[in-house]
LUMRO-534053 format. One record per residue (C-alpha): residue in three letters; x, y, z; residue number from 1. Coordinates in nm, 4 decimals. Last residue first. Layout:
BEGIN
{aa = ala | px = X | py = Y | pz = Z | i = NUM} .
...
***
This chain:
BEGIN
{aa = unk | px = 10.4943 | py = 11.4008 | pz = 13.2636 | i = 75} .
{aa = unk | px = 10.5266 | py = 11.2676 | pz = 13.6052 | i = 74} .
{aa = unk | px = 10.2889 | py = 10.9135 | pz = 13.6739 | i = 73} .
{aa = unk | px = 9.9219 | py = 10.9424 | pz = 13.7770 | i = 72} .
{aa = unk | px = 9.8314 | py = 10.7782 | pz = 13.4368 | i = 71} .
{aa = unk | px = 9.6743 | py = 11.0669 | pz = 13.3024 | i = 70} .
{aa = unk | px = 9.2928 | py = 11.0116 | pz = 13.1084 | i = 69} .
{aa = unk | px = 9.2358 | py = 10.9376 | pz = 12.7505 | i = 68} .
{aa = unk | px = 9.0118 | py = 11.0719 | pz = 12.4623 | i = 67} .
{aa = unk | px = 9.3803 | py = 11.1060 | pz = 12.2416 | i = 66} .
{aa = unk | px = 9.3060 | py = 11.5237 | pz = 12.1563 | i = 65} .
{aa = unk | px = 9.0256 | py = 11.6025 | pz = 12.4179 | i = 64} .
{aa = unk | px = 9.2611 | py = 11.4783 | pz = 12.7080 | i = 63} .
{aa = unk | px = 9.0725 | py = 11.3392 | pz = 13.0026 | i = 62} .
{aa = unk | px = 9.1671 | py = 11.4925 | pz = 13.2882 | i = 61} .
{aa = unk | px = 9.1027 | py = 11.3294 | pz = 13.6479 | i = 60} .
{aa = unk | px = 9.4169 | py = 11.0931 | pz = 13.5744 | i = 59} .
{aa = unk | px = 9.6382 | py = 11.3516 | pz = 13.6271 | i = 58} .
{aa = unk | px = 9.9436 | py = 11.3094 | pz = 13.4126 | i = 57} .
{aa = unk | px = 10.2398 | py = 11.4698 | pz = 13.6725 | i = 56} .
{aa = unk | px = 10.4644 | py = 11.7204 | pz = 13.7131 | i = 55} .
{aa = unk | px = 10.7139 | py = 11.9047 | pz = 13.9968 | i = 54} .
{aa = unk | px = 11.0184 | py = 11.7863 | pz = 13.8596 | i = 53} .
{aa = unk | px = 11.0021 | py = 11.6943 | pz = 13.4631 | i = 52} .
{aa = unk | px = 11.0962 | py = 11.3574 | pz = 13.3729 | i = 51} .
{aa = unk | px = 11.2980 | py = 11.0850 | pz = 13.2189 | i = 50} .
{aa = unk | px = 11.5128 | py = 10.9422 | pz = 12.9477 | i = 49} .
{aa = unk | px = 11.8408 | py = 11.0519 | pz = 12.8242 | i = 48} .
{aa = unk | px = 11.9023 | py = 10.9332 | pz = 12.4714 | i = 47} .
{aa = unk | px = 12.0023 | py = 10.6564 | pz = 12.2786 | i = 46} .
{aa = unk | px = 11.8454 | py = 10.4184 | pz = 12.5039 | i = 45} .
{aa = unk | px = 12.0495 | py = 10.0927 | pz = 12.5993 | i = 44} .
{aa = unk | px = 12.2809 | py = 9.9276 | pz = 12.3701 | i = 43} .
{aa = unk | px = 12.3214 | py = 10.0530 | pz = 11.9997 | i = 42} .
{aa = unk | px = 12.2672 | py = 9.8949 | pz = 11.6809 | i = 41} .
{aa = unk | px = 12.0007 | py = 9.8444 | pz = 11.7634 | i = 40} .
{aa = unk | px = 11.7499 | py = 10.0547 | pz = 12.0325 | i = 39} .
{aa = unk | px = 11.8406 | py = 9.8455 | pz = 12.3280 | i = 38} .
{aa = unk | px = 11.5654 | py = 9.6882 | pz = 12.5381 | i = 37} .
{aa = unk | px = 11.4488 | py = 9.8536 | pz = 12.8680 | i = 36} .
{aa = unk | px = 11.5482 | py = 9.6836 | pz = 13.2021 | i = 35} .
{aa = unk | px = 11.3352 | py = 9.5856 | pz = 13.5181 | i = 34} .
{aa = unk | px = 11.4633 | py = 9.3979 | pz = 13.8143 | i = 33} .
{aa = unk | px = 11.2433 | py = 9.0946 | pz = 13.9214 | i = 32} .
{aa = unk | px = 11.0076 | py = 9.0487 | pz = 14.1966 | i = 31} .
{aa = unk | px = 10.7182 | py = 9.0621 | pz = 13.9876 | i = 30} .
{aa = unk | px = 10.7878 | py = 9.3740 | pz = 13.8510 | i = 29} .
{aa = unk | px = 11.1056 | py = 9.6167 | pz = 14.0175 | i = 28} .
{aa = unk | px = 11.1636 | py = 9.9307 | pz = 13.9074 | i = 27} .
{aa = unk | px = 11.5094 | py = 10.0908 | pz = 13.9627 | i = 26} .
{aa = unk | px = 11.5109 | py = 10.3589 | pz = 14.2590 | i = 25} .
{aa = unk | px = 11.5100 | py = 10.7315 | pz = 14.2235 | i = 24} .
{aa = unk | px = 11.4206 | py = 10.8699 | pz = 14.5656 | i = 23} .
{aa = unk | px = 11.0867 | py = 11.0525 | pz = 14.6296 | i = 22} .
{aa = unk | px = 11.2061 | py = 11.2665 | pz = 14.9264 | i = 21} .
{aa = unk | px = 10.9500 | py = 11.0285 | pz = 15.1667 | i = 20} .
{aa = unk | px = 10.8274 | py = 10.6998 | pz = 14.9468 | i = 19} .
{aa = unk | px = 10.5146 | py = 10.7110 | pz = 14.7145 | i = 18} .
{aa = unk | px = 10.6583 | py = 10.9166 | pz = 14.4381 | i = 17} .
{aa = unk | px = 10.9225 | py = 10.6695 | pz = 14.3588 | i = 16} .
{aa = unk | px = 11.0807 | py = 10.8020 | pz = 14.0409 | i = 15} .
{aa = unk | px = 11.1470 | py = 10.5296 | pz = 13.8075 | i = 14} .
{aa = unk | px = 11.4777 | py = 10.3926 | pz = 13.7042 | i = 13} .
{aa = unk | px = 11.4704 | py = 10.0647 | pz = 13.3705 | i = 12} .
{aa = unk | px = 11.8393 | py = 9.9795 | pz = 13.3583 | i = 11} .
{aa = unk | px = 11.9259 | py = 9.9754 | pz = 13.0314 | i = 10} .
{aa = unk | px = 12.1928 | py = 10.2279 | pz = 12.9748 | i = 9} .
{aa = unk | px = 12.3261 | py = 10.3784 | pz = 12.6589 | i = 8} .
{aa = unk | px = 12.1605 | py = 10.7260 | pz = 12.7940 | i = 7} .
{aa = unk | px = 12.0824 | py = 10.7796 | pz = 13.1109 | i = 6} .
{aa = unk | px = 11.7239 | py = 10.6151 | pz = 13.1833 | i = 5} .
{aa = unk | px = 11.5480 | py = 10.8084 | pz = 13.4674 | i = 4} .
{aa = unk | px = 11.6886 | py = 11.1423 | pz = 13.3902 | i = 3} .
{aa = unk | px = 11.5098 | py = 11.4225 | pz = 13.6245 | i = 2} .
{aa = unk | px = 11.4659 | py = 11.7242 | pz = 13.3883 | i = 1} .
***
């Protein structure tokens, strides 16, 4: 698993599979860093959020359980 959001942290990480070696770099939206909200009472995630290497939601597929097709993004 590739951890994108390490737990108690809100820095919002994504895996940038358009750039060479596909670095882990913190998403950016309208020219602004991205965080996630905390889960109260605690700050951050409570868990380790993230990925699996080598996977992805192709949006070819439609799913015949929610009707909907991959977002191009790692499962």
């Amino acid at each position: 698993m590739i951890v994108e959001i390490p737990r108690w942290t809100n820095g919002k990480l994504e895996i940038a599979t358009s750039e060479p070696m596909t670095p882990i770099k913190q998403d950016v939206k309208k020219g602004a860093l991205r965080y996630v909200k905390n889960v109260f009472p605690h700050k951050g995630y409570i868990w380790n959020y993230g990925a699996f290497p080598q996977t992805w939601e192709n949006p070819n597929h439609i799913d015949q359980g929610t009707k909907t097709k991959g977002d191009n993004d790692p499962i």
